[in-house]
C-alpha positions as CSV (number, residue, x, y, z in Angstrom):
1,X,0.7,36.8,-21.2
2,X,0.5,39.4,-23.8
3,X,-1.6,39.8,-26.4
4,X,-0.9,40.7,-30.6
5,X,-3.2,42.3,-32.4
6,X,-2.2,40.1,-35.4
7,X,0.5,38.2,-37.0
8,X,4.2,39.5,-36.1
9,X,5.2,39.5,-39.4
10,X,2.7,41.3,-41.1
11,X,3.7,44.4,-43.0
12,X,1.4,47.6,-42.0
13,X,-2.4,47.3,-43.0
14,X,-3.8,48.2,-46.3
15,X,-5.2,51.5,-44.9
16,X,-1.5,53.3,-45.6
17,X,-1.0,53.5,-41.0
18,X,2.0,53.7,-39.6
19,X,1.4,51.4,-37.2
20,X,0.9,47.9,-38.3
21,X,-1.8,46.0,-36.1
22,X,0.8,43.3,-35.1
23,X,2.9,46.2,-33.7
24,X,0.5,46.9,-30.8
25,X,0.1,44.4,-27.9
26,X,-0.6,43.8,-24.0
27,X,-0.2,42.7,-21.3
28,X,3.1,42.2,-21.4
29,X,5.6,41.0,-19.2
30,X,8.7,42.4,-19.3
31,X,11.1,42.9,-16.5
32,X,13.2,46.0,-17.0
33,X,14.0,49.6,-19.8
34,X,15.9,46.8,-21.4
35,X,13.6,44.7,-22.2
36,X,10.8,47.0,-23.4
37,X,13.4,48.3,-25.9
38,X,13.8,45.0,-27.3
39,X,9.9,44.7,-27.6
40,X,9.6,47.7,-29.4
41,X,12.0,46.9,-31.9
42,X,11.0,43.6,-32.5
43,X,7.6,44.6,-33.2
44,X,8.7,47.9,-35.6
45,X,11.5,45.3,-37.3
46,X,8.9,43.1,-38.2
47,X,6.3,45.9,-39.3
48,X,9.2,47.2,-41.5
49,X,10.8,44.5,-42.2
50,X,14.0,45.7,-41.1
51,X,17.2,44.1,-38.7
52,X,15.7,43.9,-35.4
53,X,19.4,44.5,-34.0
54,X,19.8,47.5,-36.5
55,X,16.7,49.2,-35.2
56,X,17.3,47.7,-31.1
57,X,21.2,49.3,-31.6
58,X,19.8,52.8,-33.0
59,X,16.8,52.5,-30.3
60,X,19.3,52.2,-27.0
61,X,21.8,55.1,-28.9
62,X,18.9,57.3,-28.3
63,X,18.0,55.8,-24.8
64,X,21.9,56.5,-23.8
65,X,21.4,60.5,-24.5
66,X,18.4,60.7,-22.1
67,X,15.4,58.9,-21.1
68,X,12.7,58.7,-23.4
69,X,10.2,58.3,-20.2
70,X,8.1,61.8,-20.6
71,X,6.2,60.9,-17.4
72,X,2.6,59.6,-16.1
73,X,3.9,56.4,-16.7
74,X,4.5,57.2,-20.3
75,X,7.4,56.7,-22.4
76,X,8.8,57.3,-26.1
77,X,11.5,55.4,-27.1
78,X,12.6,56.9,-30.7
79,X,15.5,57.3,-33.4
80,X,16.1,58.2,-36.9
81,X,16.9,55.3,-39.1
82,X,18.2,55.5,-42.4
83,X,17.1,52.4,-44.6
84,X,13.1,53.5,-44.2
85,X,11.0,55.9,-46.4
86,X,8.3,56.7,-43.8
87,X,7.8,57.0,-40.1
88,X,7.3,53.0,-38.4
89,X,5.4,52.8,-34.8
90,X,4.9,50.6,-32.2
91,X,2.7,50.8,-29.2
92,X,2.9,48.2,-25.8
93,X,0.8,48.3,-22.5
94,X,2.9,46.7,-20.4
95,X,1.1,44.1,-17.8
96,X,3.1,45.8,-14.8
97,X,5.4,49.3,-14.7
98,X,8.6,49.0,-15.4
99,X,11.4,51.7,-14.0
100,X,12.3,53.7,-17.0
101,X,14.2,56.7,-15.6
102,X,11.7,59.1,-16.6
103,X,11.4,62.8,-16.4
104,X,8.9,62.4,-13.2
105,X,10.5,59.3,-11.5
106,X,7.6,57.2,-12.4
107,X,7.4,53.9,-13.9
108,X,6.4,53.1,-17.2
109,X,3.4,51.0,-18.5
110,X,2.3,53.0,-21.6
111,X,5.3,52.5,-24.3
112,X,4.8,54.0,-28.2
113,X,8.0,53.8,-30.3
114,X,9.0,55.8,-33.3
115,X,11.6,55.3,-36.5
116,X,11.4,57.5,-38.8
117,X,13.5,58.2,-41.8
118,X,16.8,60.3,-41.7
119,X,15.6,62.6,-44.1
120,X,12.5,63.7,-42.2
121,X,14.2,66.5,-40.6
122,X,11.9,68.8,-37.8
123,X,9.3,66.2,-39.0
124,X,10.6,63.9,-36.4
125,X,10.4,66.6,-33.7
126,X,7.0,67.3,-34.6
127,X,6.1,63.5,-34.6
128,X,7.1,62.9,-30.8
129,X,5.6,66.7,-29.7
130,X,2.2,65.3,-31.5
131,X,2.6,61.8,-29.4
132,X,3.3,63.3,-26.2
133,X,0.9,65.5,-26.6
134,X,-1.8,63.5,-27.4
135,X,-1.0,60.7,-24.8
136,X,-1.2,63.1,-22.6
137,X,-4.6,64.3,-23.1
138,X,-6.4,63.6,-20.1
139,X,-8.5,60.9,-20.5
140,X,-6.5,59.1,-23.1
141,X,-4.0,57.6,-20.9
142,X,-7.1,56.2,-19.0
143,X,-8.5,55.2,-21.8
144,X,-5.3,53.0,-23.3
145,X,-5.2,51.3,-19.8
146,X,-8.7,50.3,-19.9
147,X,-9.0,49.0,-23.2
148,X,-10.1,45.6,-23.3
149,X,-7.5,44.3,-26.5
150,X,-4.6,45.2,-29.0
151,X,-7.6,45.9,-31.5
152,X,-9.1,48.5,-29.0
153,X,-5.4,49.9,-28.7
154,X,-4.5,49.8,-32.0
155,X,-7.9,51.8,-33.0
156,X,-6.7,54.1,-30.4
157,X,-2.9,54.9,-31.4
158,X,-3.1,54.2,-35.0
159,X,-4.8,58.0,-35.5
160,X,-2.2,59.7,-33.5
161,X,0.8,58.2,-35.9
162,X,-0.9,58.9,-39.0
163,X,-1.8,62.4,-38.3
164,X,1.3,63.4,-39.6
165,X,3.2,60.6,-41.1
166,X,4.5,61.7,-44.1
167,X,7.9,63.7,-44.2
């Protein structure tokens, strides 16, 4: 059963993140690449309040030039989209691996998805360099698996997004 930090269809918090608490959950149960794509994209559509097909459609385009599974069970599903103003995240734990074709073979359990505007230029490059970089900070990955709610998740991913959200 998975857990949301808050209502789905809140917009992001008052704080100026991101990442909406609503787009972080766990503990879910998804079966398949597939279906974590659509998860992501439901939760960023709704954070944004953008077409969840629009942003599903621009989210597998990506997925079909490569995998976005950078390994250690870690992957970074991503695109540019054109109808938003400022870099929109997501963040899942997933309740068991799912194959993702990553980089390393492994499965995939930690999942953070990225829109951000067309404009934004190397500023979406540096986004997912700062994402990987940090999830893969030992410890953090760890950490993320361990914590005990979306909350604790959200607390934990918010910071990484915002470091460098504006384009």
């Amino acid at each position: 059963m998975a857990s949301i930090a808050s209502d789905p269809s809140s917009a992001p918090s008052g704080t100026g993140s991101s990442l909406a608490p609503s787009s972080v959950g766990l503990g879910l149960s998804v079966a398949s690449k597939d279906a974590v794509l659509k998860e992501i994209a439901l939760r960023i559509a709704a954070a944004g309040a953008l077409d969840v097909g629009a942003v599903l459609d621009d989210l597998r385009a990506r997925e079909a030039l490569g995998s976005t599974g950078v390994g250690a069970g870690i992957a970074i599903p991503h695109a540019r989209f054109s109808s938003i103003t400022r870099p929109i995240g997501a963040f899942v734990r997933l309740a068991k691996p799912v194959e993702f074709e990553a980089i390393d073979g492994a499965p995939v359990d930690l999942v953070f998805g990225l829109l951000t505007p067309v404009h934004c230029g190397n500023a979406h490059l540096q986004a997912l360099a700062r994402i990987s970089r940090a999830l893969r900070t030992p410890g953090l990955a760890a950490t993320l698996r361990a914590a005990p709610d979306a909350l604790s998740l959200h607390a934990l991913v918010a910071p990484i997004l915002d470091a460098g959200a504006a384009c």
